[in-house]
TORPA-4810 file (N, C-alpha, C, O; in nm, 3 decimals):
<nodes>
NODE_1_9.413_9.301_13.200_9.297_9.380_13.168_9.338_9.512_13.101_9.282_9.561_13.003_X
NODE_2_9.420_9.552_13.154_9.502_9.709_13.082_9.514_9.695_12.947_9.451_9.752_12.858_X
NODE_3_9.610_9.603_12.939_9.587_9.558_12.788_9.476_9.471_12.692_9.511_9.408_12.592_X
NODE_4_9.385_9.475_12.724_9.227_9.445_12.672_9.181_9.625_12.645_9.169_9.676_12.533_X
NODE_5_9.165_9.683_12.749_9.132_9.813_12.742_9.196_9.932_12.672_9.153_10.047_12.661_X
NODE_6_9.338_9.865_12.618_9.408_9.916_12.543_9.387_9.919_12.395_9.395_10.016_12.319_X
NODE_7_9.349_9.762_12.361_9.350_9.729_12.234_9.200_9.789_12.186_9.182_9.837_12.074_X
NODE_8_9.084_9.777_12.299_8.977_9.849_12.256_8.969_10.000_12.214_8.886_10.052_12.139_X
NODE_9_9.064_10.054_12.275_9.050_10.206_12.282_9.138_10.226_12.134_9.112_10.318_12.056_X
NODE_10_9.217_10.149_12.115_9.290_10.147_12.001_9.161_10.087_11.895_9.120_10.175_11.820_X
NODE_11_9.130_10.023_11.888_8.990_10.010_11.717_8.888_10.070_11.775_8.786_10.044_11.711_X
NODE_12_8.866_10.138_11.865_8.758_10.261_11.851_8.818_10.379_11.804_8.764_10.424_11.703_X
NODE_13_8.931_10.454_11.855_9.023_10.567_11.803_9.048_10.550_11.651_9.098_10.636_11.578_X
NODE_14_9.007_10.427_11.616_9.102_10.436_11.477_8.970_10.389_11.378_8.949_10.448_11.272_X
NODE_15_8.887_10.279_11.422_8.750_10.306_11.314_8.793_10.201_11.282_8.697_10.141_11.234_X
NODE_16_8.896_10.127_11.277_8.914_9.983_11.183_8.999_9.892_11.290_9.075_9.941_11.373_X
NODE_17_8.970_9.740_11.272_8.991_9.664_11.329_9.066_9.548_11.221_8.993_9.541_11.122_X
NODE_18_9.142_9.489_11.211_9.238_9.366_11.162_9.209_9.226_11.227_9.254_9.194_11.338_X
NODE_19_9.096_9.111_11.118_9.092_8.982_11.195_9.188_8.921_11.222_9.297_8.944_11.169_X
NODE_20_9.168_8.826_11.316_9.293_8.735_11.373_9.136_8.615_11.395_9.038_8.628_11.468_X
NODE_21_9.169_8.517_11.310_9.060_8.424_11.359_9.108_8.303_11.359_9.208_8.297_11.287_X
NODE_22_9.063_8.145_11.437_9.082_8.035_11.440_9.070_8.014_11.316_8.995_8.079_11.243_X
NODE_23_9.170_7.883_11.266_9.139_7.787_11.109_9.000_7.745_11.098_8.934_7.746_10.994_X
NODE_24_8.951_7.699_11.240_8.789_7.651_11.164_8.681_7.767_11.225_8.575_7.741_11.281_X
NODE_25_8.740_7.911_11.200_8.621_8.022_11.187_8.570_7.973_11.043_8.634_7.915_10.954_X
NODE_26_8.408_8.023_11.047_8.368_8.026_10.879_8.423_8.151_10.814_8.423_8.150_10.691_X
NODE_27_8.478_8.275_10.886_8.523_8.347_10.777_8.673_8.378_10.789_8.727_8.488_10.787_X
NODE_28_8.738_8.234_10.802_8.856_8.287_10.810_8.960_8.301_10.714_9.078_8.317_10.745_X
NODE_29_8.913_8.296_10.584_8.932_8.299_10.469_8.976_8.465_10.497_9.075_8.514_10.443_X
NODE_30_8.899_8.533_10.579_8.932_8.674_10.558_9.000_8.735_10.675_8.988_8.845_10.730_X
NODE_31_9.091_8.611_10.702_9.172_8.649_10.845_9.278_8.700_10.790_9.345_8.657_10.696_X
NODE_32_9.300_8.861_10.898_9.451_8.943_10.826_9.419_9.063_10.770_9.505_9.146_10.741_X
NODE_33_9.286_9.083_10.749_9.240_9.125_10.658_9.162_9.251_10.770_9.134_9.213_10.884_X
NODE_34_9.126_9.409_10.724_9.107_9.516_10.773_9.030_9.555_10.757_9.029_9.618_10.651_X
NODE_35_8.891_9.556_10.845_8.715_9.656_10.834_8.738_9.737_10.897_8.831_9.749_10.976_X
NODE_36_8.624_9.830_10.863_8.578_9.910_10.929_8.484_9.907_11.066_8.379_9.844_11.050_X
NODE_37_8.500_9.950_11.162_8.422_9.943_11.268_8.299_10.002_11.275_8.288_10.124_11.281_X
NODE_38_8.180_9.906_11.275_8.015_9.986_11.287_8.007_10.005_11.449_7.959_10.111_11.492_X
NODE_39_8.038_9.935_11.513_8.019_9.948_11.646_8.114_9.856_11.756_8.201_9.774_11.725_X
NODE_40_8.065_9.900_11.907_8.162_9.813_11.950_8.084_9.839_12.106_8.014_9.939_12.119_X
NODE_41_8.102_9.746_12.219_8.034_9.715_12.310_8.091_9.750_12.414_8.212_9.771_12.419_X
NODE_42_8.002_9.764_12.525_8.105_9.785_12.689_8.199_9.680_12.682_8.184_9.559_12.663_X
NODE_43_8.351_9.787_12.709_8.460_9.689_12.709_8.438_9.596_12.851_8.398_9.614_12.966_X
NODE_44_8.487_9.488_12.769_8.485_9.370_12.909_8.548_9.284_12.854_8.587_9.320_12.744_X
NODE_45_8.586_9.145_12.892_8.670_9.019_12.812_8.565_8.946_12.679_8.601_8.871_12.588_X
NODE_46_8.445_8.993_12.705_8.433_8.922_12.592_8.355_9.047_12.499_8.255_9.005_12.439_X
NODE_47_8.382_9.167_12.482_8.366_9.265_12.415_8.310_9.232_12.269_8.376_9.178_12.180_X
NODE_48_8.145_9.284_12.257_8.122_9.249_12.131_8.146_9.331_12.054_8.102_9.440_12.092_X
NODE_49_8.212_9.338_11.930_8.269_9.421_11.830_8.192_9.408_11.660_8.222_9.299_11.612_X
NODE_50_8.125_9.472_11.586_8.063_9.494_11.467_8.176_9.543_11.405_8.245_9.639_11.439_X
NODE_51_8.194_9.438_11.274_8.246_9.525_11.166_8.171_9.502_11.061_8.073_9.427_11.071_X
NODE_52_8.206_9.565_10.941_8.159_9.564_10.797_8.201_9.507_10.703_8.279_9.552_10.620_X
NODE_53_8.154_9.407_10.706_8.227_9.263_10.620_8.179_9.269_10.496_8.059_9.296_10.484_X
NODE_54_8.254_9.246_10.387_8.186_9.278_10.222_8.035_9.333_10.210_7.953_9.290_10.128_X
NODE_55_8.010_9.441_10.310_7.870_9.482_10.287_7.736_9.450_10.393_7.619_9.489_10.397_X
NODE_56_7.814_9.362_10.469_7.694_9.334_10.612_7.791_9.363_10.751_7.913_9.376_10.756_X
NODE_57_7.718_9.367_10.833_7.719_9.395_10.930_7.756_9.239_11.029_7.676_9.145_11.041_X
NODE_58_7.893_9.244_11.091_7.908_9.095_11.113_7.966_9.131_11.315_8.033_9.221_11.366_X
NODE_59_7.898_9.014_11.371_7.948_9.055_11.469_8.118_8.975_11.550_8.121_8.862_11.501_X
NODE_60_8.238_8.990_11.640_8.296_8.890_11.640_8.312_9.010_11.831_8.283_9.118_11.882_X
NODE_61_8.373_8.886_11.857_8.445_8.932_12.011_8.578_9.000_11.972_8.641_9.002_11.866_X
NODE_62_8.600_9.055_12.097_8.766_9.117_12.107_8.902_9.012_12.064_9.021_9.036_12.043_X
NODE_63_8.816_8.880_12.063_8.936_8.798_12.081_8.983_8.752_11.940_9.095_8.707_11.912_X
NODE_64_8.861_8.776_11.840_8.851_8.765_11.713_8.966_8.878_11.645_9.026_8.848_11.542_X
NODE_65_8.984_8.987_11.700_9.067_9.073_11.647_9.215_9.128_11.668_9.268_9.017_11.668_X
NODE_66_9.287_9.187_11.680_9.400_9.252_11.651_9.435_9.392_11.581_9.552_9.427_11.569_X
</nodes>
């Protein structure tokens, strides 16, 4: 859990988050790849996280990122 609460505090401090997604995500074409953070949820294991994906607003879990 420390390290869940770690990695959150780390893409809130910093405003940007780096995907890490499964081969059959639909956007994983843009896995690796660095947004900006619109928002982000009471940390917990399945932490919902907003970023700013070519212009919308996309939502993924904690587990989606890195």
């Amino acid at each position: 859990m420390k390290k869940l609460l770690a990695k959150i505090e780390r893409i809130r401090a910093s405003g940007w988050a780096y995907l890490d997604l499964s081969e059959n995500h639909p956007l994983y074409h843009l896995d690796g790849k660095r947004f900006k953070l619109e928002s982000i949820g009471t940390p917990d294991i399945k932490c919902r996280v907003t970023l700013i994906v070519e212009g919308e607003n996309v939502d993924f879990t904690i587990d989606d990122l890195h």
